[in-house]
KEFITOR-227911 format. One record per residue (C-alpha): x, y, z. Coordinates in steps of 0.05 Angstrom, whole numbers, plus 5000, padded with zeros to 4 digits. Layout:
BEGIN
XYZ...
END
This chain:
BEGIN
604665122624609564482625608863862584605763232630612162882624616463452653619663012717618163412778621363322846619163552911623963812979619563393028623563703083620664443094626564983060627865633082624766083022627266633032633266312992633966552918635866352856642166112873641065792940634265442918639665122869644264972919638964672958637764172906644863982895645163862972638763642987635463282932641863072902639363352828642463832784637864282776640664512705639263862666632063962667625763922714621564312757624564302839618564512883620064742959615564863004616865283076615865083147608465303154606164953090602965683057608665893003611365452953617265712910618965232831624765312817626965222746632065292673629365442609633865672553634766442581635766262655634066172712626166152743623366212803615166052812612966292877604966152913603566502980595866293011591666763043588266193073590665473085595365003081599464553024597763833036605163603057602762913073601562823004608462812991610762183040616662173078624562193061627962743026625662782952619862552915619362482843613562552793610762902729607363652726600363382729601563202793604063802812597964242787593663762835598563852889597464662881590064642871588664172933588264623002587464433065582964923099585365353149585165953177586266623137592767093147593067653177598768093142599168823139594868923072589468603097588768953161589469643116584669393064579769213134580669933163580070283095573969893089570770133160572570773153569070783084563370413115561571023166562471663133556772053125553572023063554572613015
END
């Protein structure tokens, strides 16, 4: 999707995500000390390590990339310590591919997918 050279810099520090547009931006500024508009793809990540949000400009506007894990966990450790980490995209296509198993969520669609599923399960046949 990006060219390998496309820099890429990472929030080490978990960000609140339910920040937009606008305060993802802000968040680099502030945090990472980038500007966000001269090019690059800012990746946060959220306290629990299971959503991701990218965060960047192309010629239109403004993007957003988000990743939510049914199961799992980011590896954070990958990223080191201090505030910001820099690299290229093929690192971050690694970093999104490589889990760390863990246990599944439980959110609301799951649990109606489950009942729908039982109740299926034992009707009577017709």
């Amino acid at each position: 999707m990006f060219p390998s050279h496309t820099r890429v810099f990472f929030a080490v520090q978990p960000t609140d995500l339910r920040r937009s547009f606008d305060g993802l931006t802000a968040t680099a500024h502030a945090v990472l000390q980038k500007d966000p508009a001269r090019g690059g793809l800012f990746v946060f990540l959220n306290k629990r390590g299971d959503q991701v949000r990218v965060l960047f400009r192309d010629r239109h506007g403004w993007c957003v990339l988000a990743k939510r894990l049914d199961a799992g966990r980011f590896d954070r450790k990958r990223l080191g310590t201090g505030t910001c980490r820099e690299t290229e995209a093929n690192e971050l296509i690694r970093f999104l591919e490589e889990i760390v198993p863990g246990r599944a969520r439980r959110n609301e669609a799951v649990r109606r997918a489950r009942a729908l599923s039982v109740v299926e399960d034992s009707a009577p046949p017709q």
